[in-house]
Each structure stands twice: as C-alpha cells, then as structure tokens.
DSSP file (Angstrom, degrees, kcal/mol; ACC not computed):
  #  RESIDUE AA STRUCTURE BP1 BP2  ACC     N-H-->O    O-->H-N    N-H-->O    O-->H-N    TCO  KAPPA ALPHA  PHI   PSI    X-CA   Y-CA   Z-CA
    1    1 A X              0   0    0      0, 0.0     2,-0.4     0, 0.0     0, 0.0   0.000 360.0 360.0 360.0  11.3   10.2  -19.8   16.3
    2    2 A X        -     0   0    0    101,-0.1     2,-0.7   102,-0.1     3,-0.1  -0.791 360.0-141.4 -95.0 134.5   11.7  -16.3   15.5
    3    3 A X        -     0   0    0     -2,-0.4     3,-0.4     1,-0.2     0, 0.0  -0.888  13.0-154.1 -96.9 119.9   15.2  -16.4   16.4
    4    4 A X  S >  S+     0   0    0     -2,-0.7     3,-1.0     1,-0.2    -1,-0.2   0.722  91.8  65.4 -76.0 -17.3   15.6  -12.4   18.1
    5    5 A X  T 3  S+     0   0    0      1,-0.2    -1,-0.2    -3,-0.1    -2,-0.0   0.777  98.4  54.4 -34.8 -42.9   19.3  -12.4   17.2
    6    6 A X  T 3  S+     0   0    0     -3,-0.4    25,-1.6    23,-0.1     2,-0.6   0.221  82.8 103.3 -82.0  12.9   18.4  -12.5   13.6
    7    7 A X  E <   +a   31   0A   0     -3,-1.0     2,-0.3    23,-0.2    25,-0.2  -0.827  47.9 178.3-112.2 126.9   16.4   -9.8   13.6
    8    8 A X  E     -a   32   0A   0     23,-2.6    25,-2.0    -2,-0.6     2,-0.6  -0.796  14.2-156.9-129.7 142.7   17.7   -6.4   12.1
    9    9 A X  E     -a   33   0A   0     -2,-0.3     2,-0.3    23,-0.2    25,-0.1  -0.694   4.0-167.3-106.0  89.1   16.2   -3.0   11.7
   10   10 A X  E     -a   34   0A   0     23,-1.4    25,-0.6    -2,-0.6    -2,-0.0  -0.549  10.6-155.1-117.7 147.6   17.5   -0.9    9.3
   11   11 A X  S    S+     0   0    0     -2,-0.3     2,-0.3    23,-0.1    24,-0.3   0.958  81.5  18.0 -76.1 -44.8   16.2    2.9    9.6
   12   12 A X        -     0   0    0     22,-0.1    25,-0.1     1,-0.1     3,-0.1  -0.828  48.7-162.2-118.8 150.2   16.8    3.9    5.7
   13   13 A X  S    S+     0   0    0     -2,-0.3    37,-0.4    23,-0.3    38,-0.1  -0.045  84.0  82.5-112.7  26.4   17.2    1.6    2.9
   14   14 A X        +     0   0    0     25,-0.1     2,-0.3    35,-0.1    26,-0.1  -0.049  68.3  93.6-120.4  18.6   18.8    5.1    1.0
   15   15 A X  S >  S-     0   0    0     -3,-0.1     3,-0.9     1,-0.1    24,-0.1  -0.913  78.2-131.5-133.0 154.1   22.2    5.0    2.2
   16   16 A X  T 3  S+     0   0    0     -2,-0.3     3,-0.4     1,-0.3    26,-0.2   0.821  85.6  77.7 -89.9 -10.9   24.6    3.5    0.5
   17   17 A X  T >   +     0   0    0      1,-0.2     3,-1.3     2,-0.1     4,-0.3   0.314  63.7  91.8 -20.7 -15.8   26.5    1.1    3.4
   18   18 A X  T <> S+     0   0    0     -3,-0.9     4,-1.5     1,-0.2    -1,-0.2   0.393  72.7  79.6 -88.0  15.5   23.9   -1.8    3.4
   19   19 A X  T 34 S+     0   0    0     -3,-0.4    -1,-0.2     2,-0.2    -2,-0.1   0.680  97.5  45.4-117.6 -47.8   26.6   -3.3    0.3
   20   20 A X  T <4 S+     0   0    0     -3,-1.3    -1,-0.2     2,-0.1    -2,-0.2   0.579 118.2  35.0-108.2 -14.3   28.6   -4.4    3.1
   21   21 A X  T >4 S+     0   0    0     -4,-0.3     3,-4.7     2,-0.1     2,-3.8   0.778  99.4  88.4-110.3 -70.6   25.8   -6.1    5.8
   22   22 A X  T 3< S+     0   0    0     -4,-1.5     4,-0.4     1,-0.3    -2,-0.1   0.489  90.0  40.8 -25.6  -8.5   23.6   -7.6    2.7
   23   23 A X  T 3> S+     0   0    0     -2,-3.8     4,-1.2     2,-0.2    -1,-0.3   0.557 114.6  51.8-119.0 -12.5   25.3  -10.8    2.3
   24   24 A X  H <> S+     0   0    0     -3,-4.7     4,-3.3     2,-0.2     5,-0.2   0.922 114.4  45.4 -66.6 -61.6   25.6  -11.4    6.2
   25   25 A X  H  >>S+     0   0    0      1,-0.3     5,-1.7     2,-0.2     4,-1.0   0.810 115.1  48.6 -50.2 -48.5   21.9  -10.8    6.4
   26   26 A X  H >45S+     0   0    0     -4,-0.4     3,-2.9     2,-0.2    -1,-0.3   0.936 107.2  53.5 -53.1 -72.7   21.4  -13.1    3.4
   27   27 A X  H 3<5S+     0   0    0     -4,-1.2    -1,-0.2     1,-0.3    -2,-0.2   0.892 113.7  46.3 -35.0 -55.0   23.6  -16.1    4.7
   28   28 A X  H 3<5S-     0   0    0     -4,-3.3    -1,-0.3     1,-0.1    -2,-0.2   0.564 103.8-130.0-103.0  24.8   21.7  -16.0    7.5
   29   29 A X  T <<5 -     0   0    0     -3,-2.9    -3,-0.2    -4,-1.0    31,-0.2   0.986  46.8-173.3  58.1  59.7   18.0  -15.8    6.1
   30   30 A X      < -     0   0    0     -5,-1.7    30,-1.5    -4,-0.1     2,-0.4  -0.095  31.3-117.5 -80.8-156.9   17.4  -13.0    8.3
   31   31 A X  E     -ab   7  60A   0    -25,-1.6   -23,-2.6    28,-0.2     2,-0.4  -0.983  39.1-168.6 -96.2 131.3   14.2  -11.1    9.1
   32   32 A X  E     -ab   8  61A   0     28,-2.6    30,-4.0    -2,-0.4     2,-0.7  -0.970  18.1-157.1-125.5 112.5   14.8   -7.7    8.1
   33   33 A X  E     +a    9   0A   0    -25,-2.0   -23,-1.4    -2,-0.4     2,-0.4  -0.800  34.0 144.6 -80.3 104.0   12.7   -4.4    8.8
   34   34 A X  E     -a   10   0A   0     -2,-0.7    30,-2.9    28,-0.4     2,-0.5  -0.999  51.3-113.5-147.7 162.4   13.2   -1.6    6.2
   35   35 A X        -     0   0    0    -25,-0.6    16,-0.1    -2,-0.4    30,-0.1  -0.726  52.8 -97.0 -82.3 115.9   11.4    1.2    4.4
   36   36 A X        +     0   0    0     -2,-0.5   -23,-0.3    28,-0.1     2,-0.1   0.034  67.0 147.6 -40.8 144.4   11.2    0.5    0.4
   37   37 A X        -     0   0    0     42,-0.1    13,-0.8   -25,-0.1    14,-0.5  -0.531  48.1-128.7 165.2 116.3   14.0    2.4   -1.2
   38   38 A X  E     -C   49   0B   0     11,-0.2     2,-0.3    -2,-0.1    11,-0.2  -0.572  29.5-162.0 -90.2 161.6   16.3    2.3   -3.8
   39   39 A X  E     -C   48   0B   0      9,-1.6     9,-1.4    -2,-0.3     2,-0.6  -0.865  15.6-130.9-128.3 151.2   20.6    2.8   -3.2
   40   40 A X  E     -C   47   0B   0     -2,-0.3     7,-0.2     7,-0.2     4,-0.1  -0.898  29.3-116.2-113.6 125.8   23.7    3.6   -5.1
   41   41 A X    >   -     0   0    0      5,-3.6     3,-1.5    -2,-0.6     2,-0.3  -0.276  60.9 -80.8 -51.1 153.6   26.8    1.4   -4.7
   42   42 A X  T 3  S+     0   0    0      1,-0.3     3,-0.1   -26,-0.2    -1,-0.1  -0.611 113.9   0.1 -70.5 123.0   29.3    4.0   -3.1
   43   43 A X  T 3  S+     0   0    0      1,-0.5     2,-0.3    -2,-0.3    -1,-0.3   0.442 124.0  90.4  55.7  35.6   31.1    6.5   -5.5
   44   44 A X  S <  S-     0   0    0     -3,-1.5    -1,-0.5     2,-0.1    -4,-0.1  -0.788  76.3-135.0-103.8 176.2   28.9    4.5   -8.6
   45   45 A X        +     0   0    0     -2,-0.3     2,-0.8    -3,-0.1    -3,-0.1  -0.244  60.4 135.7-115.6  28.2   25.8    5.0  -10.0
   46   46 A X        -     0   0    0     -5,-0.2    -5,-3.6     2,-0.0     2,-0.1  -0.759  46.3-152.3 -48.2 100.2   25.2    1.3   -9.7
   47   47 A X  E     +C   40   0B   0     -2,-0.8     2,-0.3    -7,-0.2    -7,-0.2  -0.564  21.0 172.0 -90.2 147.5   21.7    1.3   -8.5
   48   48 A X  E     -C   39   0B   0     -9,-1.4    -9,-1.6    -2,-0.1     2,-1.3  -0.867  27.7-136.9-163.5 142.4   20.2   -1.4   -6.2
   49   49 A X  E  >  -C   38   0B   0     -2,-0.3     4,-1.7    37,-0.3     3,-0.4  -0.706  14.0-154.2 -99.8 113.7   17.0   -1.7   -4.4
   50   50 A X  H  > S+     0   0    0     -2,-1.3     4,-2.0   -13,-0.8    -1,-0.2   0.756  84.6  55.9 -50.0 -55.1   17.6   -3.1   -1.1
   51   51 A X  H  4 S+     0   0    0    -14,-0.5    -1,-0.2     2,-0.2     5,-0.2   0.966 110.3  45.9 -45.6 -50.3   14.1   -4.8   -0.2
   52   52 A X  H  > S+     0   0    0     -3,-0.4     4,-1.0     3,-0.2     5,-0.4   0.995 109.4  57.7 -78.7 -47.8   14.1   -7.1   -3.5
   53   53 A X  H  X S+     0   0    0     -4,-1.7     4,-2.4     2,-0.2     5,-0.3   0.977 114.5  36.4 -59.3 -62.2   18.0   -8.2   -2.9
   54   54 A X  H >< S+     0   0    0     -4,-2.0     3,-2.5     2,-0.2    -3,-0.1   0.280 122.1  44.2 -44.4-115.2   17.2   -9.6    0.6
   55   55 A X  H >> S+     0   0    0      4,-0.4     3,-4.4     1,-0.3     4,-1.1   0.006 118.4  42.3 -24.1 -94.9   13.8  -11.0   -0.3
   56   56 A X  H 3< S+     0   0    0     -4,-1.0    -1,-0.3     1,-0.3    -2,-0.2   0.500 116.4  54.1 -55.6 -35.1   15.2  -12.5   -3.7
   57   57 A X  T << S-     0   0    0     -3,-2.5    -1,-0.3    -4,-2.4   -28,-0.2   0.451 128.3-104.1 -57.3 -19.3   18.3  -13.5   -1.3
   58   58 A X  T <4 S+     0   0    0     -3,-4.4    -2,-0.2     1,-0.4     2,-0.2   0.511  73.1 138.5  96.4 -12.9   15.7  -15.3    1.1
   59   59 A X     <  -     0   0    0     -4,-1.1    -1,-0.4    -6,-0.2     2,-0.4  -0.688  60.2-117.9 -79.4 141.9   15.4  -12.9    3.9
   60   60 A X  E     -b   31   0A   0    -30,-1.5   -28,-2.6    -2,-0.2     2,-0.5  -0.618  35.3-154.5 -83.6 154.1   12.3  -12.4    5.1
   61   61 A X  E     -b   32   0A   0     -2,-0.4     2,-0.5   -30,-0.2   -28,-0.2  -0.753  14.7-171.0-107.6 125.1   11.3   -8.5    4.6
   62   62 A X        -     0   0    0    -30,-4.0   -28,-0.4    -2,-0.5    35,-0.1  -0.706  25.9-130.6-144.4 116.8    8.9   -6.5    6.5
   63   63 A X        -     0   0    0     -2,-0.5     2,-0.8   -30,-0.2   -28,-0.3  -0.084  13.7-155.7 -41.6 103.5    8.2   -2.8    4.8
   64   64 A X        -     0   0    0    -30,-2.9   -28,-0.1     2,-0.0    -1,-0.1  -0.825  23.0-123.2 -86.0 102.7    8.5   -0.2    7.4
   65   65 A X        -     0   0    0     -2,-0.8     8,-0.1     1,-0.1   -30,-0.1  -0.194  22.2-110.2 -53.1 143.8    6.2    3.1    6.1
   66   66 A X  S    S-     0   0    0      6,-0.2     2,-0.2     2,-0.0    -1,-0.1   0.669  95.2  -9.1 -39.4 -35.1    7.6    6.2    5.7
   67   67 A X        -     0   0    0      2,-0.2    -2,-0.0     3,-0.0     0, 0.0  -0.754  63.9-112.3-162.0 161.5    5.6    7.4    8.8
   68   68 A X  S    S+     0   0    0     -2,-0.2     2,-0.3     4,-0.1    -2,-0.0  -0.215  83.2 101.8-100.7  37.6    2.8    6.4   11.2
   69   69 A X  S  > S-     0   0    0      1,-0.1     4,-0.9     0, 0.0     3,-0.2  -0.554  86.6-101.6-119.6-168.1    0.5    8.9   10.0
   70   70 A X  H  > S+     0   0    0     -2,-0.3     4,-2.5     2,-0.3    -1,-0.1   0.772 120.4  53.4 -92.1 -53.5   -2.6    8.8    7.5
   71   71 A X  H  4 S+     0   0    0      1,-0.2     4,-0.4     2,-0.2    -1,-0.2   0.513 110.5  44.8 -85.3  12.7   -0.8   10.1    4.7
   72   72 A X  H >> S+     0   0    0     -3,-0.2     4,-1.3     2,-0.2     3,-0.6   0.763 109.7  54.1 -99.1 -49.1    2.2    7.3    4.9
   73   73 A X  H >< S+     0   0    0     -4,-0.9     3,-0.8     1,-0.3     4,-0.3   0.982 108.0  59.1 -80.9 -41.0   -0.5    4.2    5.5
   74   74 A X  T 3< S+     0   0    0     -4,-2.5    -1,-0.3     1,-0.3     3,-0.3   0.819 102.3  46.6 -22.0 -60.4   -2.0    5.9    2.0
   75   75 A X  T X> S+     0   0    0     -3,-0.6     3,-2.2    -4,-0.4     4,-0.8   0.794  83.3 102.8 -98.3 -46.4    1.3    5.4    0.0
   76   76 A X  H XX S+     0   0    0     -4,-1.3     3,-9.9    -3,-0.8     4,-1.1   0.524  87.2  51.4 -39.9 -79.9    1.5    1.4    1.4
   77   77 A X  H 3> S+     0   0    0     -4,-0.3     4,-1.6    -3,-0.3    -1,-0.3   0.473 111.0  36.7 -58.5 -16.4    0.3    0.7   -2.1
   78   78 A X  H <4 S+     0   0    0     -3,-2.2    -1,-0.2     2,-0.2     4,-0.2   0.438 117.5  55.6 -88.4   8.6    2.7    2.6   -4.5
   79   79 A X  H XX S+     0   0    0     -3,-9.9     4,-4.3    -4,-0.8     3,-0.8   0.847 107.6  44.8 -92.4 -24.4    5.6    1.8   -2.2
   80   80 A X  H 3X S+     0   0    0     -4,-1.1     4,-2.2     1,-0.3     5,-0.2   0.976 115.9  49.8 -62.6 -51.2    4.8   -1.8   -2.5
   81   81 A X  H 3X S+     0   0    0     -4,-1.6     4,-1.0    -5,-0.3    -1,-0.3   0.667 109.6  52.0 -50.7 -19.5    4.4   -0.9   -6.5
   82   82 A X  H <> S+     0   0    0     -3,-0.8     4,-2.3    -4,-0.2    -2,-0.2   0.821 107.2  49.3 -88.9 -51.6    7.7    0.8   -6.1
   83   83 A X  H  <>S+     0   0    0     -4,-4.3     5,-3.1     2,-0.2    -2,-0.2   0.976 116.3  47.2 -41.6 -60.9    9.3   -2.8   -4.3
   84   84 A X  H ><5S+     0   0    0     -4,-2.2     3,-0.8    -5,-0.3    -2,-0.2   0.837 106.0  58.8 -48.3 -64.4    7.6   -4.7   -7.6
   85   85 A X  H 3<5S+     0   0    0     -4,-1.0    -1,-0.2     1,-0.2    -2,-0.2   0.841 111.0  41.2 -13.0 -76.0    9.1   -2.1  -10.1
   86   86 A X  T 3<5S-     0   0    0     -4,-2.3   -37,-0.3     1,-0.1    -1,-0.2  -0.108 133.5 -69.2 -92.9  41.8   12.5   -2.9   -9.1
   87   87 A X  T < 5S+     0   0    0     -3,-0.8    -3,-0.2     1,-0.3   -31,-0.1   0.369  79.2 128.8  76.7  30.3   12.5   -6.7   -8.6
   88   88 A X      < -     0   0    0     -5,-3.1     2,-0.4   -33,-0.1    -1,-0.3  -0.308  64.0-116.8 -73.6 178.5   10.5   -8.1   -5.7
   89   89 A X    >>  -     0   0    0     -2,-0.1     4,-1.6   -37,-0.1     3,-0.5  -0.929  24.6-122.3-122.9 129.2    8.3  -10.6   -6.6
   90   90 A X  H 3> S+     0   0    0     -2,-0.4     4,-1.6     1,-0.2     5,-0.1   0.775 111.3  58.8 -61.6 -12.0    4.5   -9.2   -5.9
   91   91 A X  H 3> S+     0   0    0      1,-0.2     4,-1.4     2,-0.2    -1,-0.2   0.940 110.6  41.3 -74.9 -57.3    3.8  -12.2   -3.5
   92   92 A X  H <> S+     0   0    0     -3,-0.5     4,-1.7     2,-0.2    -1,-0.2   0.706 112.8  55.8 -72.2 -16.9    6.8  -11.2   -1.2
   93   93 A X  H >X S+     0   0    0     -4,-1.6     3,-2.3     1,-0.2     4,-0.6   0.978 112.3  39.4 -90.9 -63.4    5.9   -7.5   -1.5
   94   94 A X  H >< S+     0   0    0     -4,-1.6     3,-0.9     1,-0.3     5,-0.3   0.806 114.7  54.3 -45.6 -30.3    2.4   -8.0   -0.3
   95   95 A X  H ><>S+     0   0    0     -4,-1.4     3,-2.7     1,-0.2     5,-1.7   0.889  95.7  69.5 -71.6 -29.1    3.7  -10.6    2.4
   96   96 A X  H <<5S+     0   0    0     -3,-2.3    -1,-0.2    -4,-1.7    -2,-0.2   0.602 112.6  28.6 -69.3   2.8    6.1   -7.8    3.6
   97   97 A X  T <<5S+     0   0    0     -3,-0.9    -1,-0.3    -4,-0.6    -2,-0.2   0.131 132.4  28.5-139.1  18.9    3.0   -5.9    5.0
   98   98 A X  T <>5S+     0   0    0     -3,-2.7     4,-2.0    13,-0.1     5,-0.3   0.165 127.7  18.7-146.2 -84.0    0.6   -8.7    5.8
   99   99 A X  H  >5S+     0   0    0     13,-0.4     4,-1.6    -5,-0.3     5,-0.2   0.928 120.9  51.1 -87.6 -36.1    1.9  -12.1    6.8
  100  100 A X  H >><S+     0   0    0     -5,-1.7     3,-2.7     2,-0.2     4,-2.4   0.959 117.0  49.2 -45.7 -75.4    6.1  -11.2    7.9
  101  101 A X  H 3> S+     0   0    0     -6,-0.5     4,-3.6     1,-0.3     3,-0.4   0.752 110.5  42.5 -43.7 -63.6    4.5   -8.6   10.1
  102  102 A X  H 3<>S+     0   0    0     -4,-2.0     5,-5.5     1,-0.3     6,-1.1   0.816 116.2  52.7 -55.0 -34.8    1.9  -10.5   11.7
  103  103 A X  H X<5S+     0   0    0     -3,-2.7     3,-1.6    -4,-1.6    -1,-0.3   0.957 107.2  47.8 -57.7 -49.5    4.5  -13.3   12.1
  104  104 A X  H 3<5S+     0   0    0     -4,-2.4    -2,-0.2    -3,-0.4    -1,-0.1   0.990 112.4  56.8 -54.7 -48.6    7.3  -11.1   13.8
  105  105 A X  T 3<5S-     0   0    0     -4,-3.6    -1,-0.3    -5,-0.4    -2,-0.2   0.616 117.2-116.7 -83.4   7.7    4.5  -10.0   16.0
  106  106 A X  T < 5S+     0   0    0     -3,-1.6    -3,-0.2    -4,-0.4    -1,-0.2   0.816  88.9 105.6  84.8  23.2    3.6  -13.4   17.1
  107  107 A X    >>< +     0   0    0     -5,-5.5     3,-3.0    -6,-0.3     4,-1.4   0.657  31.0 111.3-125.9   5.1    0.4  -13.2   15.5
  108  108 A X  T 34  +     0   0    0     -6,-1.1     5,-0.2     1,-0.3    -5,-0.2   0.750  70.0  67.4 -31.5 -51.5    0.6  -15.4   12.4
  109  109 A X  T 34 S+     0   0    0     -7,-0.3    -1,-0.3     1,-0.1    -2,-0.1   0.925 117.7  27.4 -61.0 -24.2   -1.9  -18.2   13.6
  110  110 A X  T <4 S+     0   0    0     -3,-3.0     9,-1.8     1,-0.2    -2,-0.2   0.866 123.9  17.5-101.8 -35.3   -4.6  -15.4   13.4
  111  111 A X  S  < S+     0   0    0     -4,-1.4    -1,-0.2     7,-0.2    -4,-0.1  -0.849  82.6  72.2-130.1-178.4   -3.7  -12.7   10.7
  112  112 A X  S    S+     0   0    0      7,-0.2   -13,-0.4    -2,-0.2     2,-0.3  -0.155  92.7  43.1 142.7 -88.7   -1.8  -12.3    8.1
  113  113 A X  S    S-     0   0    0     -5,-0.2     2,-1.2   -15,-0.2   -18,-0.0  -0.999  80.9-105.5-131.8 142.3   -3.4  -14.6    5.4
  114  114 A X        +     0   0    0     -2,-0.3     2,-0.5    -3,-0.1    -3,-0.1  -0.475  61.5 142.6 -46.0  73.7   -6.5  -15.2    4.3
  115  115 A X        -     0   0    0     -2,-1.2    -2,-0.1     1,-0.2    -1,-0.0  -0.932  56.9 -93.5-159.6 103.6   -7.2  -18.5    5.6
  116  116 A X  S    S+     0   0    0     -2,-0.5    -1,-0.2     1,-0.2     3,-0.1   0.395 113.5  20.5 -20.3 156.7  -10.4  -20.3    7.1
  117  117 A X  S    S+     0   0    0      1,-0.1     2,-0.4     3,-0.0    -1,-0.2   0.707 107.9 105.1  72.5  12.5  -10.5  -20.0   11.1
  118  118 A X  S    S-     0   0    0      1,-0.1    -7,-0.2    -6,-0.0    -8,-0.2  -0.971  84.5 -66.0-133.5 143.1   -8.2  -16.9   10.9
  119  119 A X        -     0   0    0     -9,-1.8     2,-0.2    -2,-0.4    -7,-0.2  -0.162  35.6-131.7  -8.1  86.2   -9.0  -13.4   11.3
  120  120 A X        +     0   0    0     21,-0.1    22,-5.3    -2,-0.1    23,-3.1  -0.386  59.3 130.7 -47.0 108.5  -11.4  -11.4    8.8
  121  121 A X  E     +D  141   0C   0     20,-0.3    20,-0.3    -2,-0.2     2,-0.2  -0.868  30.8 108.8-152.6 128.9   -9.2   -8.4    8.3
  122  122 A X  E     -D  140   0C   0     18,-1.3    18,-1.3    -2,-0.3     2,-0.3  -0.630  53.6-121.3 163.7 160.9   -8.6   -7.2    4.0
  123  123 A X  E     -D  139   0C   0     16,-0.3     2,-0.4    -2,-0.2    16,-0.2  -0.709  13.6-146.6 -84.9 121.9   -9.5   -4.8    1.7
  124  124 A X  E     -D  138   0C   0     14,-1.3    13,-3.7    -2,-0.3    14,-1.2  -0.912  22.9-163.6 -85.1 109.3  -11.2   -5.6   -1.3
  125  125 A X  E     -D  136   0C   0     -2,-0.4     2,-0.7    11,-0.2    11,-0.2  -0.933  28.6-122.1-118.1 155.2  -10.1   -3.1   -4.4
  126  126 A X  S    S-     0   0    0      9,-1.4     2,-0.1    -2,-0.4    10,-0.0  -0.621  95.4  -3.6 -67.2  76.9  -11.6   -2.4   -7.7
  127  127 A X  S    S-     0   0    0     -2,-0.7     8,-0.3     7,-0.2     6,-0.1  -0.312 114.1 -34.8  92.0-179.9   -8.5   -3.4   -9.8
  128  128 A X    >   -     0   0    0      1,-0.2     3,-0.7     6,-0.1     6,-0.1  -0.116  54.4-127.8 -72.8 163.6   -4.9   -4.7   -8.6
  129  129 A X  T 3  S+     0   0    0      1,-0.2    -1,-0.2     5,-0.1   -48,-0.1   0.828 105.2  53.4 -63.4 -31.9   -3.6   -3.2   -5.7
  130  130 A X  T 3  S+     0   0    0    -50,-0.1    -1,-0.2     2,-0.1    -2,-0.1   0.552  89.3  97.8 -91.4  -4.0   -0.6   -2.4   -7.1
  131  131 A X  S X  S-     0   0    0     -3,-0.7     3,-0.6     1,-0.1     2,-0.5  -0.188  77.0-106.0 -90.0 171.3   -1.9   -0.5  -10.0
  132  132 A X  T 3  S+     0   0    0      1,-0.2    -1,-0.1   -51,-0.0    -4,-0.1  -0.797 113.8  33.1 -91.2 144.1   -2.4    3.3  -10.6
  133  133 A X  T 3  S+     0   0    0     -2,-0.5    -1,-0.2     1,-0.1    -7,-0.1   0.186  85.8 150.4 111.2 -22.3   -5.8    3.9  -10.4
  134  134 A X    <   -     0   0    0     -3,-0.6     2,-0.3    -6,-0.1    -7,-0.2   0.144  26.4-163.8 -14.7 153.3   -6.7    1.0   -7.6
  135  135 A X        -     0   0    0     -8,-0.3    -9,-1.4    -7,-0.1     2,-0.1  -0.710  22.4-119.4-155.6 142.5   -9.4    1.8   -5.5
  136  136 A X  E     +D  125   0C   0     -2,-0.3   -11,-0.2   -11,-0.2     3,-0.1  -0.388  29.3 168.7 -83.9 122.7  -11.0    0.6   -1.9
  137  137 A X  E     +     0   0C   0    -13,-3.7    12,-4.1     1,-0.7    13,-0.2   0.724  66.2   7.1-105.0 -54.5  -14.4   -0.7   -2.7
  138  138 A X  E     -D  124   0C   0    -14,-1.2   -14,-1.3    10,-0.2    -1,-0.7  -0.964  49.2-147.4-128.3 164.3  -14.5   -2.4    1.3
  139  139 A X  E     -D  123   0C   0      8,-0.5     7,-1.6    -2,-0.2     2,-0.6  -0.988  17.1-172.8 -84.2 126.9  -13.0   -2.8    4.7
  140  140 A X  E     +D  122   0C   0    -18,-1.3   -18,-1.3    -2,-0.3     2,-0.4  -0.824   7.0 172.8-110.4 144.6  -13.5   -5.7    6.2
  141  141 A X  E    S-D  121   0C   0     -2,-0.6     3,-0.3     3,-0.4   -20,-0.3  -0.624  74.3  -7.3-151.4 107.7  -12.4   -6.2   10.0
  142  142 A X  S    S-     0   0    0    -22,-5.3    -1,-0.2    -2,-0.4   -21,-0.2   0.802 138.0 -53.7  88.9  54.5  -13.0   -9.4   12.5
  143  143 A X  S    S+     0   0    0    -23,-3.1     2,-0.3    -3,-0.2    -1,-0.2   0.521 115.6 117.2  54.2   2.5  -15.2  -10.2    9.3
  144  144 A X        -     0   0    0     -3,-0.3    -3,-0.4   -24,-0.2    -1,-0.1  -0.936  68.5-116.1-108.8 129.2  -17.2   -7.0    9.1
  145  145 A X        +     0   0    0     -2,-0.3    -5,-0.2    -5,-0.1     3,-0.1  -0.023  33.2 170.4 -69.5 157.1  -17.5   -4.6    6.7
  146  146 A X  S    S+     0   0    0     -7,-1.6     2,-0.2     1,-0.2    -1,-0.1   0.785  70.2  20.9 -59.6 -91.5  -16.3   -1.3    8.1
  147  147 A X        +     0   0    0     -8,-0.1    -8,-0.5     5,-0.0     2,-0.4  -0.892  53.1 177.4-102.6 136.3  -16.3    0.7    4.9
  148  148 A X    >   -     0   0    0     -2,-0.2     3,-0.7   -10,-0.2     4,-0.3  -0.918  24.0-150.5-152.3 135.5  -18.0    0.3    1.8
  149  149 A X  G >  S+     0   0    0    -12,-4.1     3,-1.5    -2,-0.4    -1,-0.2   0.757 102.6  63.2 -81.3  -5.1  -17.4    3.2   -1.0
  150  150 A X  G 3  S+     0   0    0    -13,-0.2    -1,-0.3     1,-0.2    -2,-0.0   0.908 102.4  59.4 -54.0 -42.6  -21.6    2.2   -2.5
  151  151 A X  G <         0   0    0     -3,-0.7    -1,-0.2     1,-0.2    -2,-0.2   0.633 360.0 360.0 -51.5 -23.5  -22.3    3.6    1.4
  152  152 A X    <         0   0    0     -3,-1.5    -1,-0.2    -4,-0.3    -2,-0.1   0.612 360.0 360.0 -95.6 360.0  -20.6    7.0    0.5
C-alpha cells in the first residue's frame, strides 16, 4: 500500500534547499527518510527543523541515524529528543524509528508496535526515553529478554 513514487530520501536535513521541495512533499503526504536536523532559510537566520515540518505537515518521517555503527544507534535517543525539542510531537518521533520503518519495510503486520500477536521486540527504560539520564533496564527480542542491567 506504499506508493514507491512517493517515497524520497533526503541525505542531510542541514542544507538549506529542502524550503523549496517541503510543500511538494507535504501536498503529497509523502514518506520521507531523513536524519534529525535543524536548517536555515537561505541568506536568513530563520531556523526550521525539517523532520517536525513534514511530520506536522502529514508526511510520514522515518529518522535515518547519523551512521550504522554502535555509537550512532546510541544517540537514537537524544536525536529523537532533539526532533521533540524543536516541534515533533513525541508520538511521531518514536513512530519515525519503530512503526514508519517497519512499515516502508513491509513489515508492519509484525513489528513496529506493541500489539498482541505481533513481534516481542522493545526496550524497557528506567525513566522516559527521551529524557537525560534514561537508562536500559531490558532487551526484549521475539519475546525474550536479551539484556537485563540486574544481570550485569
């Protein structure tokens, strides 16, 4: 049900061109892949954070990490705090790394969301996710813990 015409990837959300696409992409409720990241209209200082206009526009968003390495999947949670900060709504920020992805990828009937019949896969933390100070208490995956920090 993903229309692949509508689906756009954009490598940086830190350049300041996306001014000029953001209201195509908007019109047409796209899916959009970008890395959290705020932008300055060109020759302002008019600031505007690219993720939260789509989303808040109705595109769906899915957070592309700085990197595919260890210390990038670390940061998810203060870029997603970063998204939040500048006017995503925390529901879409979390979806932009859980349920969009799993959709795009055709996997939305199994993960995603928490949701009887549907893949055990989450993290349980010791205060909000989003917060400084968070911390991963388990992993759970295909419904069993993984990690559990009383274990360390």
């Amino acid at each position: 049900d993903r229309d692949p015409q509508n689906v756009f990837i954009l490598p940086s959300s830190r350049t300041g061109a996306f001014h000029e696409v953001m209201e195509t992409l908007i019109e047409r409720k796209s899916t959009v892949m970008i890395p959290p990241g705020v932008s300055a209209l060109p020759d302002t200082y008019v600031r505007y954070h690219v993720p939260a206009a789509l989303s808040r526009g109705g595109c769906e968003v899915i957070t592309l990490p700085k990197s595919d390495n260890a210390a990038a999947m670390r940061a998810v949670p203060s870029l997603l705090s970063e998204q939040v900060r500048f006017g995503m709504s925390f529901e879409a920020a979390l979806a932009s790394v859980t349920s969009a992805p799993a959709k795009f990828l055709g996997l939305g009937d199994r993960m995603g969301t928490i949701e009887e019949g549907k893949d055990a896969h989450f993290v349980l933390f010791e205060g909000h996710p989003l917060k400084p100070g968070a911390r991963v208490m388990k992993t759970i995956i295909g419904g069993e813990v993984v990690w559990d920090r009383e274990d360390r």
